[in-house]
C-alpha positions as CSV (number, residue, x, y, z in Angstrom):
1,X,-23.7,-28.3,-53.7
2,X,-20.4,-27.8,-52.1
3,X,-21.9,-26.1,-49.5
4,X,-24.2,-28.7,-48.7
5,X,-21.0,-31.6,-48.7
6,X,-19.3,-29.5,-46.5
7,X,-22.1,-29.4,-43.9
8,X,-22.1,-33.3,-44.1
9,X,-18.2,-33.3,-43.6
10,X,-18.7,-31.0,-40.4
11,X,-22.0,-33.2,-38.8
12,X,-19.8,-36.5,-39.9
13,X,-16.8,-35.2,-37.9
14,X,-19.1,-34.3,-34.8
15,X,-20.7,-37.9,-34.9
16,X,-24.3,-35.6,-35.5
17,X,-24.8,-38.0,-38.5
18,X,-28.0,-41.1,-38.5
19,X,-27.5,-44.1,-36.2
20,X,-27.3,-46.4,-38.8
21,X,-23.7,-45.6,-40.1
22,X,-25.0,-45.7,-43.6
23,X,-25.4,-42.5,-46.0
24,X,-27.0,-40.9,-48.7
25,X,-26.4,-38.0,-51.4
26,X,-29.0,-36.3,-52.0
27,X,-29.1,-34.0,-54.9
28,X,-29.5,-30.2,-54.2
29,X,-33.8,-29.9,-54.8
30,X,-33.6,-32.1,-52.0
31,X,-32.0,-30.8,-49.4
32,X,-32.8,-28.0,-50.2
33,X,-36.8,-28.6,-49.4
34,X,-35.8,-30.8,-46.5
35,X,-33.6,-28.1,-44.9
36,X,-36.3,-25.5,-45.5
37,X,-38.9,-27.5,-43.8
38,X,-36.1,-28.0,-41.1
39,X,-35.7,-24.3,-40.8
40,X,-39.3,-23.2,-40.7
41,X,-40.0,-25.5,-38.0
42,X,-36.8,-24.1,-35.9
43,X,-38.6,-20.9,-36.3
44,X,-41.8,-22.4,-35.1
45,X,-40.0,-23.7,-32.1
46,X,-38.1,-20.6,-31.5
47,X,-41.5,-18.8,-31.9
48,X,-43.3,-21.2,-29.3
49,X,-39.6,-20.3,-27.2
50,X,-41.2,-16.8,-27.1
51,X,-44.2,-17.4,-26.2
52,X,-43.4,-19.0,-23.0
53,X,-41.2,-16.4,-21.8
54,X,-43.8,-13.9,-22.5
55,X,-46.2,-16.1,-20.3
56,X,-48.5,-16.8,-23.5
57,X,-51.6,-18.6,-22.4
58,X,-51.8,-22.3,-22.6
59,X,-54.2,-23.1,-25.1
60,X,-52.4,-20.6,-27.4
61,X,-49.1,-22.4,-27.0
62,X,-50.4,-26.1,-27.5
63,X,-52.2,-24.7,-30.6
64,X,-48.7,-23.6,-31.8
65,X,-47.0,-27.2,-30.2
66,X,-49.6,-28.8,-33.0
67,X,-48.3,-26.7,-35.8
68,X,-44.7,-27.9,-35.0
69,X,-46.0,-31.4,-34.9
70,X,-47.9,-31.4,-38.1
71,X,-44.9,-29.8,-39.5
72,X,-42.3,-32.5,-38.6
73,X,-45.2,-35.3,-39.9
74,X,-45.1,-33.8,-43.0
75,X,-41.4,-33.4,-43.1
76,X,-41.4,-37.3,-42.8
77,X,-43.7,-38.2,-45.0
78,X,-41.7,-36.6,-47.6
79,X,-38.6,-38.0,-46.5
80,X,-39.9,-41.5,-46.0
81,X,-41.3,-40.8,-50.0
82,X,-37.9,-40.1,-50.9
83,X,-36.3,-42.7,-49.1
84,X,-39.0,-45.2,-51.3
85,X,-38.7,-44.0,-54.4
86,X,-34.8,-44.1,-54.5
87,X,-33.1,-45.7,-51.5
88,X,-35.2,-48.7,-51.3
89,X,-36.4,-48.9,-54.7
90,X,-32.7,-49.1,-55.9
91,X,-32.1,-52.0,-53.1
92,X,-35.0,-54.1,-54.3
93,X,-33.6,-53.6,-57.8
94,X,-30.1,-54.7,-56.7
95,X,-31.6,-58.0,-54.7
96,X,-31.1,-56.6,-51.3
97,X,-34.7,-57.3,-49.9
98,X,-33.0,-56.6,-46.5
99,X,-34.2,-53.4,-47.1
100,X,-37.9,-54.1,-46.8
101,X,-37.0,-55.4,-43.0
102,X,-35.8,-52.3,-42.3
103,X,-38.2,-50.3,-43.9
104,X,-40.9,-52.4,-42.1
105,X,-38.9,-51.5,-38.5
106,X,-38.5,-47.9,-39.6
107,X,-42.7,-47.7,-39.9
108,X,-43.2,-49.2,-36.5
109,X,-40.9,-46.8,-35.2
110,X,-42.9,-43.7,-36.8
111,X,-46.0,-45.0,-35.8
112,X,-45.5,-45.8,-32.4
C-alpha cells in the first residue's frame, strides 16, 4: 500500500490529481483492479499506436478504437459502483445529501 500512497504523493505534487480538490483512499483490491484496467487499456492504445504507423487498414483500427472505448465504459461503471457503494453512500449517511447533486451532475457528464 505504500507504494500506492506514494504514487498519490507524486500526482498530488504535479497537480495530476481530480478537479474537485477532494480525495479518496481506496484500499489495495481497489486500486489495484482500477489500475489494471488502466494499464490494459494503455496497452490497447499503444497497440492501436502501432497500428497506425504500420499503415493498418481503417476498419481494423476503429474496430480496435471500440475495444478501447468499451474498455474505459467499463472502467467507469465500476468506479462510479465504487464511488455509490462507499463515497456517496457514507455522505447520505452522514446528512450530506449535497452529494446526490453532484452525483446527479457527474451522470450528465458521462452521458453526454
Amino acid at each position: 500500500m505504500s507504494e500506492h500512497r506514494n504514487h498519490m504523493d507524486e500526482m498530488r505534487k504535479v497537480g495530476e490529481c481530480c478537479c474537485s480538490g477532494k480525495h479518496k483512499e481506496r484500499d489495495e483490491k481497489e486500486y489495484k483492479d482500477l489500475m489494471n484496467r488502466l494499464k490494459r487499456i494503455e496497452g490497447q492504445v499503444r497497440g492501436v499506436e502501432g497500428m497506425l504507423e504500420n499503415d493498418a487498414y481503417c476498419t481494423d483500427i476503429l474496430i480496435q478504437v471500440s475495444a478501447i472505448t468499451s474498455a474505459l465504459n467499463s472502467f467507469n461503471k465500476v468506479l462510479l459502483a465504487n464511488h455509490m457503494r462507499t463515497c456517496v453512500a457514507d455522505n447520505i449517511r452522514e446528512g450530506n445529501d449535497e452529494v446526490i447533486d453532484e452525483l446527479v451532475t457527474t451522470l450528465q457528464k458521462l452521458m453526454k
